[in-house]
C-alpha positions in Angstrom: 0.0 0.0 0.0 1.0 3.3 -1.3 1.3 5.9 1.3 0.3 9.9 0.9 0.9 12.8 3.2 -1.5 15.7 2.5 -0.7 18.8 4.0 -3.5 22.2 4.0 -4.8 24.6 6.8 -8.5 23.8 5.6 -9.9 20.9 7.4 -12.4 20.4 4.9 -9.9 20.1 1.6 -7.7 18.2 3.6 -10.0 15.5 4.4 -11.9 15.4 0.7 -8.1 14.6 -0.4 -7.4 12.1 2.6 -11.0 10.1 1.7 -10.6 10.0 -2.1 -7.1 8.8 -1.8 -8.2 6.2 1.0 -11.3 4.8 -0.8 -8.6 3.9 -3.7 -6.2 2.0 -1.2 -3.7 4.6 -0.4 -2.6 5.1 3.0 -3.1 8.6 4.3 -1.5 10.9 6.8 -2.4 14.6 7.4 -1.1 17.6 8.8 -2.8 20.8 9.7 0.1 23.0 8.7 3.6 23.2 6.9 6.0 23.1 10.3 3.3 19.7 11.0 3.5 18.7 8.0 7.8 18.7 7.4 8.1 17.5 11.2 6.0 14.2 9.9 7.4 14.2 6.6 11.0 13.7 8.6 9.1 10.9 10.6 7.8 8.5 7.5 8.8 7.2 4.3 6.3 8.9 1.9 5.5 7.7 -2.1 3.6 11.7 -2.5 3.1 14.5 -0.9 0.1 16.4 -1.5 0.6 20.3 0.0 -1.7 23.7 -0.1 0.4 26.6 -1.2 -1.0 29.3 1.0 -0.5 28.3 4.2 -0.2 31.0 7.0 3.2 30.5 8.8 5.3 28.5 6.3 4.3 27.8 2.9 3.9 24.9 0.8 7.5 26.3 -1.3 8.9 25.8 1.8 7.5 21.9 2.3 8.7 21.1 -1.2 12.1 23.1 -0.6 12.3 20.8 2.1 11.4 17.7 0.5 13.9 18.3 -2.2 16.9 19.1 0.3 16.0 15.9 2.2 17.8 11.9 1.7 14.8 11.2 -0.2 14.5 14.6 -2.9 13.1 12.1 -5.3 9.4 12.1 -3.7 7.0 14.0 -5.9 4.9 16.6 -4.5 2.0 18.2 -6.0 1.2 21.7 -5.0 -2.0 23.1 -4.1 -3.5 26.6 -4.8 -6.4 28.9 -5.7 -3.4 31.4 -6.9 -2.1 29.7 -10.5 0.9 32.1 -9.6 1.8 30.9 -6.7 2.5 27.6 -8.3 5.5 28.9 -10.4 8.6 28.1 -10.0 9.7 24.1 -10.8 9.7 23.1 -7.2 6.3 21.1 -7.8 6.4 17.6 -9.9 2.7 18.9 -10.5 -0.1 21.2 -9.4 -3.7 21.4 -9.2 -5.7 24.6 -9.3 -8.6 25.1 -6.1 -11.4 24.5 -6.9 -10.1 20.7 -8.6 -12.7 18.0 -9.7 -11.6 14.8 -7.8 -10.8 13.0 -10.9 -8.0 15.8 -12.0 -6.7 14.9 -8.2 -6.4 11.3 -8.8 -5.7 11.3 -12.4 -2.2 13.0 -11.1 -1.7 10.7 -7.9 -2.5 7.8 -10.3 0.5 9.3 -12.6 2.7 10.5 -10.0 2.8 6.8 -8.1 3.1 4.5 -10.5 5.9 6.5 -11.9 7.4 6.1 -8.5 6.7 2.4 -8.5 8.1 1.8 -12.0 11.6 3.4 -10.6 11.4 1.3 -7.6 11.4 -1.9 -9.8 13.7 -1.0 -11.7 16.4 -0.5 -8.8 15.2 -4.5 -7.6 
């Protein structure tokens, strides 16, 4: 089983994201905020990381910043925003737009995993 960590300060996206990924057999963690969010990231091995943009406090830049200066830089994040702008810049491996249909969310977990998987195997 495939495991996620969604990150965003709104309960409500955050558990839309955490029961769609669930009800296709992905284990799901969540944190309320970015500082959350890194601290559990540090804790667990991860094969995404779904994170809002706009976040007050530290941002989701700063998750993927993280991510990407961590022993395992290779996990894709997807970054989250109602701001298309604020979703410049490379540091995401993709983005979605708020509002986002469901299947746009899973079409790129879908992508984003089995990508993962596929250089996995190849390593075995």
């Amino acid at each position: 089983m495939q495991r996620v960590l969604v990150i965003d300060d709104e309960k409500m996206v955050r558990d839309l994201i955490a029961q769609a990924l669930t009800r296709l057999d992905f284990s799901v963690d969540t944190a309320d905020n970015a500082l959350n969010g890194m601290a559990q990231y540090d804790r667990c091995i991860y094969d995404l990381v779904i994170t809002d943009v706009r976040m007050p406090g530290v941002d989701g830049h700063t998750v993927a910043n993280h991510i990407r200066h961590s022993n395992r830089d290779a996990t894709p994040v997807i970054g989250v925003s109602g701001t298309p702008a604020l979703l410049k810049g490379g540091v995401f491996d993709d983005v979605l737009y708020k509002p986002f249909r469901l299947q746009a969310l899973i079409e790129k977990v879908t992508i984003l995993t089995r990508t993962r998987v596929a250089d996995h195997a190849d390593v075995a």
